[in-house]
N, C-alpha and C positions, 0 to 999 in steps of 0.2 A: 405589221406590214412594212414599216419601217426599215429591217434587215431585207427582208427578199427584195425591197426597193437597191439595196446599198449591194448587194449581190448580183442583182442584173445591172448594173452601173460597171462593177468592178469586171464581168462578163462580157458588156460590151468594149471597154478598155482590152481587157484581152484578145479579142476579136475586131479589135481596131487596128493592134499590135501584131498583130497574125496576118492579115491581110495586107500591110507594109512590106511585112518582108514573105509574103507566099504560101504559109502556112496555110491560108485559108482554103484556095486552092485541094493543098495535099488533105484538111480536113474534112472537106468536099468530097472528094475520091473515095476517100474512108468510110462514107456515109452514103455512099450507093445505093450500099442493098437494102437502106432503113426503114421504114415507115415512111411513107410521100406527107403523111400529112404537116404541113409548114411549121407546126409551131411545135413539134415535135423534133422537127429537123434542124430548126433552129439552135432549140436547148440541147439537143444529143450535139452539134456543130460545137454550142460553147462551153460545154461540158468536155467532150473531147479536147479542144485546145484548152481548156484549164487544167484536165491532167497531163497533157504535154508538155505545157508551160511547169507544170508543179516538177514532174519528173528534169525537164531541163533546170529550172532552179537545184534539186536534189545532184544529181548529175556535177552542176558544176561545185557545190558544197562538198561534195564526197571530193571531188579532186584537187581541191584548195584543203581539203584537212591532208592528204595523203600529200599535197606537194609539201605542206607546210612540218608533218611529221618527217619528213627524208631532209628536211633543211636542221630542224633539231637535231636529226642522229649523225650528219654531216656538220655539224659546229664547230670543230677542231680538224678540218680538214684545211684550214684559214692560220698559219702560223700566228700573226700578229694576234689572234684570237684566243690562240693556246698560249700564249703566252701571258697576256692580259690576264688570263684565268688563274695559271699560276701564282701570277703576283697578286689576285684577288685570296687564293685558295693559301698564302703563306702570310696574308695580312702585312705586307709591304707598302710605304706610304709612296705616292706621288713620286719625291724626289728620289728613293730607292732606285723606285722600277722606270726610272729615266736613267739614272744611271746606268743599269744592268742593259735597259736599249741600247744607252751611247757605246756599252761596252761589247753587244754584239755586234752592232753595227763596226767597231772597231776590229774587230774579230772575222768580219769580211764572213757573218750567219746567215744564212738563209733562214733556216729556220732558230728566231732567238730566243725561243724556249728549250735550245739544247743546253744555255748558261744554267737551266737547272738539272742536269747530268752528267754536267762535265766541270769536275772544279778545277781542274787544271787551267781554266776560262780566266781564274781570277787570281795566278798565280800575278807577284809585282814584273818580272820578267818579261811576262809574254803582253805585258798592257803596252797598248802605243807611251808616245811621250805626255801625249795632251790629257791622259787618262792616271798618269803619275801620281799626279797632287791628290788622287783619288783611291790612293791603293789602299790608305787605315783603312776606311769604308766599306770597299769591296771584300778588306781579310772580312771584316765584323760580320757581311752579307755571307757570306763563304764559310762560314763559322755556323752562323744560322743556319742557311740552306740546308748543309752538309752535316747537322751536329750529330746522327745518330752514326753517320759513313764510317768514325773510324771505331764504332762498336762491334759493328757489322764486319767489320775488316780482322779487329781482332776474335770473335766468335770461330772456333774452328769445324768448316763443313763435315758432314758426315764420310766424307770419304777419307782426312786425315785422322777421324775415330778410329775406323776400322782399321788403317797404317798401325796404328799405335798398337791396337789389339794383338 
């Protein structure tokens, strides 16, 4: 007895909750054509706003997983994000990937996870003055980043194969 008691409690909560904001009303309307007898009308009344209520909770769950999924596949549409990720995905410490900031930001980057595309980034030349004292480091990062670039450079495309043929 104990549950149907905890169940017409949780029923009337809902139907306290429904009648606040109008619901009850529209559950009312709904229940026109039902059975007159009261205690029927009652329970079909709290039955009905408990699957309203259930489908409204459902409803909003569905639409917090769907917003929540488009915000994952939308993750690197946030430069400082993609960037971060990089210097996660290349096992770069702290002070690296402050530097590599300082040195986009000097670089006048929008987006400064292009420093991992472009080594010309970290060429001694093109660094400000204040980024000088910092050029051993940058070649070493530039070395790292880039180490497979000049294999790939010397590899010869399939289109200088067929030249040769």
């Amino acid at each position: 007895m104990g549950g149907g008691f905890t169940m017409i409690r949780g029923m009337a909560l809902l139907w306290a909750i429904s009648e606040s904001n109008g619901l009850g009303e529209m559950a009312a309307r709904a229940v026109e054509g039902l059975p007159r007898d009261p205690d029927a009308v009652n329970s079909t009344r709290l039955m009905l706003i408990a699957v309203g209520f259930v489908a409204v909770l459902f409803l909003v769950g569905a639409l917090c997983c769907f917003s929540e999924s488009r915000r994952r596949h939308a993750a690197f549409h946030s430069p400082r994000r993609l960037f971060f990720a990089l210097v996660k995905a290349h096992r770069l410490s702290i002070l690296d990937a402050w530097l590599l900031w300082r040195a986009a930001c000097a670089c006048h980057l929008e987006d400064p996870a292009r420093l991992f595309l472009e080594p010309e980034r970290f060429d001694p030349q093109a660094l400000p003055r204040r980024l000088a004292r910092h050029s051993g480091r940058l070649a070493s990062l530039k070395n790292r980043l880039f180490a497979g670039l000049k294999e790939l450079a010397r590899t010869p495309d399939r289109g200088e194969i067929a030249d040769n043929s």
